[in-house]
C-alpha positions in Angstrom: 46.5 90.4 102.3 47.7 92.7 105.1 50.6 94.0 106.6 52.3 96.1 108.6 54.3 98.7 106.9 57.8 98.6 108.4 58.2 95.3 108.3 57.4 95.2 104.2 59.8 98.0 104.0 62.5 95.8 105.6 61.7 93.3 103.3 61.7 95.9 100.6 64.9 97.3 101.6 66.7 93.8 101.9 65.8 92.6 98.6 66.7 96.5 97.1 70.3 95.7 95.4 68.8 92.6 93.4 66.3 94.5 91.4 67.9 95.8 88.2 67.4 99.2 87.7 67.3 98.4 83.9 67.2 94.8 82.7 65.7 93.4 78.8 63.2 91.7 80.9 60.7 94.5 82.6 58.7 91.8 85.0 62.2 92.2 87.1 61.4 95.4 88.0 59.0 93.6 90.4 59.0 91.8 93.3 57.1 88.2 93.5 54.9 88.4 97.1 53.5 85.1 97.6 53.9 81.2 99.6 54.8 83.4 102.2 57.8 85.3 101.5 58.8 87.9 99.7 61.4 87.2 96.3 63.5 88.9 94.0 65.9 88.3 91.3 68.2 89.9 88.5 68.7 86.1 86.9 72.5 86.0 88.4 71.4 86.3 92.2 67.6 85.1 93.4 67.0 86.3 97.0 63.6 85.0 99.2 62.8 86.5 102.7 60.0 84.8 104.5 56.9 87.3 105.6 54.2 85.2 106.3 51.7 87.7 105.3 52.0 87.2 102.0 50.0 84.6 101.0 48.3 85.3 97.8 50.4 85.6 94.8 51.1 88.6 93.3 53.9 91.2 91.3 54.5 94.5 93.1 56.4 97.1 91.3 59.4 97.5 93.6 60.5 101.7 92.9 57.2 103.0 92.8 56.3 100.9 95.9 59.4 101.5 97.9 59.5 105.3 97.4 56.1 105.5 98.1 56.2 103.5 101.6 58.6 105.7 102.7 56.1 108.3 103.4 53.7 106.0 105.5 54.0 105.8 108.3 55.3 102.2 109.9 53.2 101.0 112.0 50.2 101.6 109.7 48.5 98.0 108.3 48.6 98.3 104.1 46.2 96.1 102.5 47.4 94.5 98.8 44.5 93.5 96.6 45.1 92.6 93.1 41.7 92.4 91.1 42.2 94.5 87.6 44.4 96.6 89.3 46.8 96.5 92.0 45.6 98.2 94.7 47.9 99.3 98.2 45.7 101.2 100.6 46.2 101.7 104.5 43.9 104.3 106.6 44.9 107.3 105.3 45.7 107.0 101.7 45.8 104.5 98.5 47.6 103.4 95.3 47.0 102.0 92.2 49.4 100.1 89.9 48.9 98.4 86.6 48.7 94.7 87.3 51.4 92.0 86.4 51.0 88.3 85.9 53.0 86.5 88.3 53.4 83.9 86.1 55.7 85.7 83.9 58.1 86.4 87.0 60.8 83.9 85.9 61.6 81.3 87.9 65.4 80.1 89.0 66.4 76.6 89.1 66.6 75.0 92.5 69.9 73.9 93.9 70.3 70.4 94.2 72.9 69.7 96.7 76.4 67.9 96.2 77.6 69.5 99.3 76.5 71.4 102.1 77.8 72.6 105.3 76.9 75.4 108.8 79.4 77.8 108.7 80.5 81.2 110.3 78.4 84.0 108.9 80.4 86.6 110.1 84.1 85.2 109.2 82.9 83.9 105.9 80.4 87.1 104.9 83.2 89.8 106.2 85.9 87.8 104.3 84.3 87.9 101.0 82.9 91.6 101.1 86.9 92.3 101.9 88.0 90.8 98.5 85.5 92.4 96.3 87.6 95.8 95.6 90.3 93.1 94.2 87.9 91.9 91.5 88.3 92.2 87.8 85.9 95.2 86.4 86.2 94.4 83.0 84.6 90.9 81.1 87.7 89.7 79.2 88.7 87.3 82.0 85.2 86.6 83.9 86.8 84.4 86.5 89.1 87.3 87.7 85.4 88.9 88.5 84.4 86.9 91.6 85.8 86.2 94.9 86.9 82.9 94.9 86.7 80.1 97.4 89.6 77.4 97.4 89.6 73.9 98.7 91.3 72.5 101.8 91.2 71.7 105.0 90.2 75.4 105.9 89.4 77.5 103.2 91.3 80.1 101.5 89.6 83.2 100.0 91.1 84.8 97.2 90.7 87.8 94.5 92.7 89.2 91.6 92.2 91.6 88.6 95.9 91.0 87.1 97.4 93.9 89.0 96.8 93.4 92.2 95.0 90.3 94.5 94.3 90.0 98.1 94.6 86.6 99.8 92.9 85.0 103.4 92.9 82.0 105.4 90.0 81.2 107.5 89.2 79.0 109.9 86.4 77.5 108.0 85.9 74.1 106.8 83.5 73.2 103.6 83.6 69.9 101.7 84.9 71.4 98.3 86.5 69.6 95.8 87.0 72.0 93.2 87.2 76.3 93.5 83.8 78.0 93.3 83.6 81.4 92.2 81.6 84.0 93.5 80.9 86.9 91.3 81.6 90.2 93.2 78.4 91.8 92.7 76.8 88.7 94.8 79.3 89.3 97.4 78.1 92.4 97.8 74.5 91.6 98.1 75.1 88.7 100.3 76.9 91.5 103.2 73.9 93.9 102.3 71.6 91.0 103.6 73.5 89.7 105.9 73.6 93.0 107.7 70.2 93.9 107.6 68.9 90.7 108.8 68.9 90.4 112.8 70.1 86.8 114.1 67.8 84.0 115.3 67.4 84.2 119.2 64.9 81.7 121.3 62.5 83.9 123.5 63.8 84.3 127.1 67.7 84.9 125.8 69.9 87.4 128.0 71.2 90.1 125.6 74.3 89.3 126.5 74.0 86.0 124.3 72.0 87.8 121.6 75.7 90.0 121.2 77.9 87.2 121.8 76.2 84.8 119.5 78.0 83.5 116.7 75.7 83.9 113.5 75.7 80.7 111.3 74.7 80.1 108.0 74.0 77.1 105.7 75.5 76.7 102.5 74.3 74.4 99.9 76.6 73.7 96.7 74.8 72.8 93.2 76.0 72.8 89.4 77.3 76.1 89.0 74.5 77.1 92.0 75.3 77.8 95.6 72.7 78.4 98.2 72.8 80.4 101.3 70.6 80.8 104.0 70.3 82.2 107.0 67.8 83.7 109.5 64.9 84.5 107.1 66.6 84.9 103.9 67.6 82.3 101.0 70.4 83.6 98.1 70.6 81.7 95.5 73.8 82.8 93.1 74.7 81.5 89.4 78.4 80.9 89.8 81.1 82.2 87.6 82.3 79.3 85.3 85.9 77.9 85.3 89.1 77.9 87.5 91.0 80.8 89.2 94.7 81.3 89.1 96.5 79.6 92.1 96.2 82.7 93.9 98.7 80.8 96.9 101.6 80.4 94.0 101.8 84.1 93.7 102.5 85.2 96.8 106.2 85.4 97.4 107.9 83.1 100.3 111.3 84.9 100.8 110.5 88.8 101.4 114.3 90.2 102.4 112.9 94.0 102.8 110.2 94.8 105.4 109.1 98.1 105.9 106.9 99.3 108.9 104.5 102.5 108.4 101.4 103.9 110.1 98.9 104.2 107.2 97.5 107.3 108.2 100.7 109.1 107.9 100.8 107.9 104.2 97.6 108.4 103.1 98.2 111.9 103.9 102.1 112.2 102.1 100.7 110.2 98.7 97.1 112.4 98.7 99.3 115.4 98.1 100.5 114.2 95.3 96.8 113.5 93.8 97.2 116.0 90.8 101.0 115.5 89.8 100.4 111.7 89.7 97.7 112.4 87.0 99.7 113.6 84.5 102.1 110.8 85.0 99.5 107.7 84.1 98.8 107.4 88.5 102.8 106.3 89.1 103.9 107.6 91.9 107.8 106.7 93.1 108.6 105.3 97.0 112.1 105.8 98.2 113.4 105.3 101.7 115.9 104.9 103.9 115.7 103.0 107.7 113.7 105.4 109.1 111.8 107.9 106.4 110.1 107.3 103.2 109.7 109.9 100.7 106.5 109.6 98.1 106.9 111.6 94.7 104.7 112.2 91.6 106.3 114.1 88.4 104.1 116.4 86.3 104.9 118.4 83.2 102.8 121.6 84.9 103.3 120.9 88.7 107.0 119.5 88.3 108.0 117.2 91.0 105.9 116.8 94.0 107.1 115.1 97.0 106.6 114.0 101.2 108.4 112.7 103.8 106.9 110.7 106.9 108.6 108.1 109.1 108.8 104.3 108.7 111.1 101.4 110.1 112.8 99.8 107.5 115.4 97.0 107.3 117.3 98.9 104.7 116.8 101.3 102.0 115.3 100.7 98.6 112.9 102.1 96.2 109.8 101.0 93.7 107.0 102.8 92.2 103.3 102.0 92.3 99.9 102.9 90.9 98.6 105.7 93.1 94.8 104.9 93.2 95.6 100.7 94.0 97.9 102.0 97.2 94.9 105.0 97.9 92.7 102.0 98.1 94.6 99.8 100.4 95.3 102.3 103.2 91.9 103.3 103.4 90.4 103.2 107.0 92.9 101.2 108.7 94.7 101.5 111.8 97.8 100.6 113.6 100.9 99.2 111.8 101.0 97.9 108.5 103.9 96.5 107.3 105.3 96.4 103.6 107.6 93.8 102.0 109.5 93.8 98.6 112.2 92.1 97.2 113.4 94.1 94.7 111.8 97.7 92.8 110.6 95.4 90.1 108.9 92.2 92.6 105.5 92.4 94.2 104.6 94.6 97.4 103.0 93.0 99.9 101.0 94.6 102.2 99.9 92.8 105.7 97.3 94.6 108.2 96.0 92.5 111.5 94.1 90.0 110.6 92.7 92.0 106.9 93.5 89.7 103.8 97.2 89.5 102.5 97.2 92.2 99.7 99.8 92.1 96.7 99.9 94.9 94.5 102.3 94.7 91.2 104.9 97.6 90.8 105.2 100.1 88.1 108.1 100.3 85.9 109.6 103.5 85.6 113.3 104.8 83.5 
């Protein structure tokens, strides 16, 4: 079969975050060409992208075939034969890999649908990828390791590790029932496809539509399987068994104390106090008054370290927080964000624009 080369490196680079880079299984290591498209899986996360090229069926090893394209150049036509070897050659050059039976590529179940629905690609995709930092790392709790999905009239998207959770509305609507639970590694993938694959357009559009466009995707629900799809690409993810917290329950209703800040200016005060606030398990104490805030670490060598910057405040008050969780959530944004509390032992709230709801539990400190 032959192709062009920068269109199988597209393909390549789509399906890149769903090859394990060490797995029990060694066949994963490959990618399945064949029926016209182009598949990969790790066994948790199956992704297809059509190329039409690819008719016969065979197993290409995806490092030594991705590093190695990237030194051709792309608009060269590669031809893949697989005889007792398989064999890549284009004009100028050739390779040789040891050949793989494509019939011991495993296959994943197919999602039989109890719901489905067309949603926004962009609300839904950005939403999710926004969550994923909230996610539990660790496997003691694996339903605190996904982005979860909640049921209602429009859906609510939620993470939490125990320490901290981010919450969102959107203006979505999906026939759920029960919560599904995305793990966060597929949430990831799904953006990393999502971004590299261009929307459908009819020939003759203005670019003005292709910009304006609103991408859509379709989104089939199974047992414990959930299919998307959109433009060339199917994902097919092995959900994360059993129910969430009620993410909605923990978010305070009556904040007393608001707090106005421009993130910028404390990202700078609390990176100063990077080093102290190592030596004191990453606390690091807030106190302000109506219009400043002062940030503080202690540290046996450094003694205390603190900064000042201006806020708005309703009144004064105080708490302490983990230094890394509060590093996290001021990264990159813009404009106002405004902090509630309602007492220096109660939740902080953090609201940004139209970013997720973020909660981040306080540390006690004598």
């Amino acid at each position: 079969m032959k192709m062009q080369v920068q269109k199988l490196r597209e393909v390549l680079k789509i399906l890149e975050p769903v090859v394990p880079r060490k797995t029990a299984l060694p066949v994963l290591h490959n990618i399945l060409l064949g029926e016209g498209k182009a598949t990969a899986t790790d066994l948790e996360v199956k992704i297809s992208v059509v190329l039409p090229e690819a008719k016969e069926e065979c197993l290409i090893p995806f490092k030594s075939v991705f590093q190695m394209l990237k030194y051709v150049p792309g608009n060269e036509i590669i031809t893949i034969k697989a005889n007792k070897m398989l064999n890549i050659s284009w004009e100028s050059g050739n390779s040789s890999y040891a050949l793989v039976d494509p019939k011991d590529y495993p296959a994943m179940a197919k999602v039989k649908p109890k719901a489905k629905g067309v949603l926004d690609g962009d609300i839904l995709i950005t939403a999710m990828s926004s969550m994923v930092n909230y996610c539990a790392t660790d496997e003691t709790r694996p339903v605190l390791s996904g982005v979860a999905i909640l049921p209602g009239d429009i859906l609510d998207i939620a993470a939490g590790d125990g320490f901290r959770m981010a919450y969102q509305t959107v203006p979505l609507s999906f026939p759920l029932e029960q919560p599904l639970v995305i793990p966060s590694r597929a949430a990831v993938i799904l953006k990393h496809a999502w971004d590299r694959t261009p929307p459908d357009v009819p020939p003759g559009d203005s670019l003005v539509k292709l910009v304006t466009n609103k991408r859509k995707l379709e989104m089939k629900l199974g047992d414990e399987l959930l299919e998307v799809c959109f433009g060339r690409v199917t994902i097919i993810i092995k959900l994360i068994s059993g129910n969430p917290p009620n993410f909605k329950q923990l978010i305070p209703q009556d904040i007393p104390l608001k707090i106005q800040l421009f993130p910028s200016d404390m990202e700078r005060a609390v990176q100063r106090l990077r080093v102290a606030a190592k030596d004191s398990e990453g606390i690091i104490r807030l106190n302000w008054t109506k219009d400043t805030m002062t940030v503080s670490a202690k540290s046996d060598e450094m003694g205390n370290i603190e900064a000042t910057f201006p806020v708005q405040a309703e009144d004064a008050g105080q708490t302490a927080i983990n230094i890394r969780y509060l590093l996290d959530y001021l990264k990159g944004k813009e404009g106002l964000v405004t902090m509630g509390i309602t007492s220096d032992k109660s939740p902080i709230v953090f609201r940004h624009r139209s970013s997720p709801l973020v909660i981040i539990m306080p540390m006690l400190v004598k």
